[in-house]
N, C-alpha and C positions, 0 to 999 in steps of 0.2 A: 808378441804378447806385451813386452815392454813399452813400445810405441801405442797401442792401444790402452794399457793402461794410464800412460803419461796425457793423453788423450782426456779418460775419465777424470782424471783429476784436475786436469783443469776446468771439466764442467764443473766440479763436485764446489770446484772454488768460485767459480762464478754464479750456483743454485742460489748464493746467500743475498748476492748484492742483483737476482735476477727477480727474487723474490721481495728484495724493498725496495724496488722503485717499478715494480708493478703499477700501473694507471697512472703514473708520475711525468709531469713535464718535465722535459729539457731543451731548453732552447741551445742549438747549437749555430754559432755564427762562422760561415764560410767567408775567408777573405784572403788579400793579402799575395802574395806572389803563388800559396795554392791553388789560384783560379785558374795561373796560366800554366799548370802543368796536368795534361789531362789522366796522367795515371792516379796521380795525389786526389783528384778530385773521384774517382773512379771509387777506389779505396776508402777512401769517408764517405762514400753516397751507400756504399755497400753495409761500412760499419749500422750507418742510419739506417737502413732497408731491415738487418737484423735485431736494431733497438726496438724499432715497432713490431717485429713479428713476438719478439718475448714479451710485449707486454707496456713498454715504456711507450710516452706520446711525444717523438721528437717535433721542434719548430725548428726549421730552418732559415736562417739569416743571412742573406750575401749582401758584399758589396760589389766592388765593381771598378777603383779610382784607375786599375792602370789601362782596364778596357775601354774606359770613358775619355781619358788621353790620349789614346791613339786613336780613337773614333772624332775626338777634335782636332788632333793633327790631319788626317785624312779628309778633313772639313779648311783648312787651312786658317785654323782658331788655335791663339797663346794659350794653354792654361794661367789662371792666377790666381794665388794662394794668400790669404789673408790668415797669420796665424794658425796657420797648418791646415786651415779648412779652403776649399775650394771655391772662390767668388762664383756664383750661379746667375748669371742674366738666362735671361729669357733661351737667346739661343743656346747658350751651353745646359739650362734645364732641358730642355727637346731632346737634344742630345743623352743626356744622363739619363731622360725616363727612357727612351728609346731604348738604349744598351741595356738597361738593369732588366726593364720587363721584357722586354721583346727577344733580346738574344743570350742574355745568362742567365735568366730565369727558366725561363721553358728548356734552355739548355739541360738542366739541373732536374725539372720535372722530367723530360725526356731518360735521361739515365737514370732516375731511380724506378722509372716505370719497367724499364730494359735488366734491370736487376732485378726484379721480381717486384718489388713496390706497387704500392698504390700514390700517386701525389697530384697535387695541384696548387697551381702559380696562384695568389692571393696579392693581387695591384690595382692599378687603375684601370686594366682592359679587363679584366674579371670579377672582381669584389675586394673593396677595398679595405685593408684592415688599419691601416695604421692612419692616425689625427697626431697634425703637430702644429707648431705655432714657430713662426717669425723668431731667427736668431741672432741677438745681436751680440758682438765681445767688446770688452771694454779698452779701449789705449791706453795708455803710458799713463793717461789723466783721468782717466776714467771715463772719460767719451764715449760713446755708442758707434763701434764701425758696424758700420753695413756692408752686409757677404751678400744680397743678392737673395735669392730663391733658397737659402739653407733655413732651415728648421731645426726641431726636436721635435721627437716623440712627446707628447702627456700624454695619450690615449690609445685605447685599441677597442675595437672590434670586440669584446670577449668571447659574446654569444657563436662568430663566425666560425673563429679558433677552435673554440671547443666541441660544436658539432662536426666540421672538419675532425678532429685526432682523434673523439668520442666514434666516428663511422671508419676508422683503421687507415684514415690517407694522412699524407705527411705535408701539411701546407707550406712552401717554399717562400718566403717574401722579401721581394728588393729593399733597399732602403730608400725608400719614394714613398712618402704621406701626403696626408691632403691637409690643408689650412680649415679655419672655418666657412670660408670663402668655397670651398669646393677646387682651390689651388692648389698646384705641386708643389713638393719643397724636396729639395734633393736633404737627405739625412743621414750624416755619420752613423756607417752600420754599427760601430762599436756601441754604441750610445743607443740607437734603437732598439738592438738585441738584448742590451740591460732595460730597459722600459719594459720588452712585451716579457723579460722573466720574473721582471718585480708585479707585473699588473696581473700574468698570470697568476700566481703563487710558485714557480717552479720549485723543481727541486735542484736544479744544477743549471749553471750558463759556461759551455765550454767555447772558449773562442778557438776555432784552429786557426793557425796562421802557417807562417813561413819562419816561424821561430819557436824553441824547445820548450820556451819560460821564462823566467826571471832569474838575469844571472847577475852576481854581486858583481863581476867582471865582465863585462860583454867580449872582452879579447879570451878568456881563459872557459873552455868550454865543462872544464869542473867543476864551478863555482853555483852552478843550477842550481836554483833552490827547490824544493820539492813541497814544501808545506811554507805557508806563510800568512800569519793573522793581518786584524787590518792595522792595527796600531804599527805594525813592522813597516807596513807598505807605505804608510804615511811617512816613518821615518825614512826609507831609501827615495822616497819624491822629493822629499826634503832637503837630503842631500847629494841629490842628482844621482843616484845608482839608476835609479827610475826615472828614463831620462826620452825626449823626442818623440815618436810615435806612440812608444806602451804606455808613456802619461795618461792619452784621454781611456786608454782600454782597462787600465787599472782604478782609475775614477771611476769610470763606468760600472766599473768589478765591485767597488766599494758601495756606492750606492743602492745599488743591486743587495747587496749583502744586509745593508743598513737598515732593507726594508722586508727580511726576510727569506730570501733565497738562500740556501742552506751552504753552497760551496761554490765556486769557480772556478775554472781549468784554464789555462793555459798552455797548450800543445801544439807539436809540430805536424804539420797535416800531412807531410814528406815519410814521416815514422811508418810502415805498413801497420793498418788497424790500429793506431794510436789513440782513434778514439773508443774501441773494445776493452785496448789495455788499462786505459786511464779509468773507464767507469766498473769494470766487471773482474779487476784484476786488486788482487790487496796491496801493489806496489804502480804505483803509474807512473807515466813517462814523463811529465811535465812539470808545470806547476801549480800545487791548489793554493786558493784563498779560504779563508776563512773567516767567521765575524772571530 
């Protein structure tokens, strides 16, 4: 009786936050060293499988940088990194659409179908959602370096999206957009995934990763912060608490926030159901952002 009732009341706790985010986007973006561990990924495609069946309309976001690297190593191609972003010529886009739509995409559509889901891959071999444009970053001088084939998101698809989530399937999309040109552009998933929550109107962008959150200590795994506005997060970028890879995901996160999107998650996709706990539970594992 006790285990049955310990039972109910964790539904009893999660009727409240099941019932306000009814009909509600959430973009959730898959990346990060969770892609290569197949249980982590199992375990978040399932949390997804049961946000759409109560009611919620998840988007799913992957990226793909360390499957794209061993797919160019086995190519007998250097990677090369321009300011944290990946140079993209011609051959190494081939590559990178290749991998994102064809083998970790359908991947991801396959086991959420195999879970009970409904889903479909939304890229360049099926229907394209995302529009981005030419990316350039500035040097030391302000100079325009050129990466090649990298993009940004400005645009989306909406109509696609929304009758996709609107008919109960859960659209899965690589980070691969088209120019105006009808061109590929390989696109940082963290940054795309803030685009389709800000274009959508979401109500949450959870990135899972391979990390817990934002910790004021990266060596001291106490220091997790669990709640965090954006004026905070400007200060720990500031002064390098917020430091190397969580930079563009926190920008991302801000931006995002700036135009709307109600909160941000940052969680460990390794956690079982961390992403159940973080949206359905009054205590989460991670960490939120907020405006």
């Amino acid at each position: 009786m006790n285990d049955a009732l310990s039972k109910v009341n964790v539904l009893v706790e999660a009727l409240e936050w099941i019932r306000r985010f009814r009909d509600r986007y959430v973009v959730i973006k898959l990346g990060g060293s969770a892609l290569d561990d197949p249980d982590s990924v199992t375990r978040c495609l399932a949390d997804v499988v049961f946000m759409e069946a109560v009611g919620m309309r998840p988007i799913v976001v992957h990226g793909g940088g360390k499957a794209i690297s061993r797919a160019m190593a086995e190519s007998g191609i250097e990677p090369r990194f321009v300011q944290g972003r990946r140079y993209t010529d011609p051959q190494t886009l081939k590559i990178a659409t290749r991998v994102l739509t064809e083998d970790l995409c359908e991947s991801l559509v396959d086991e959420l179908c195999t879970l009970g889901g409904r889903a479909i891959g939304l890229h360049l071999g099926t229907q394209n959602v995302l529009l981005g444009r030419r990316l350039t970053l500035p040097d030391e001088k302000g100079n325009p370096i050129d990466l090649g084939r990298v993009g940004a998101v400005h645009d989306i698809r909406k109509d696609i999206l929304q009758a996709v989530c609107r008919g109960g399937v859960i659209p899965v999309l690589p980070s691969i957009a088209l120019d105006d040109q009808g061109e590929a552009l390989n696109v940082n998933a963290d940054t795309a995934a803030a685009a389709i929550a800000k274009l959508m109107g979401a109500e949450k962008l959870v990135f899972l990763s391979d990390v817990p959150g934002i910790f004021l200590d990266k060596n001291d795994p106490t220091t997790l912060v669990p709640h965090l506005t954006v004026q905070r997060c400007r200060e720990l970028i500031a002064d390098g608490t917020i430091a190397a890879g969580m930079v563009p995901k926190v920008e991302a996160a801000l931006e995002a926030l700036d135009v709307g999107v109600e909160k941000i998650h940052i969680i460990d996709a390794r956690i079982p159901h961390s992403l159940l706990l973080e949206i359905y539970s009054d205590k989460g594992v991670g960490t939120e952002i907020v405006a």
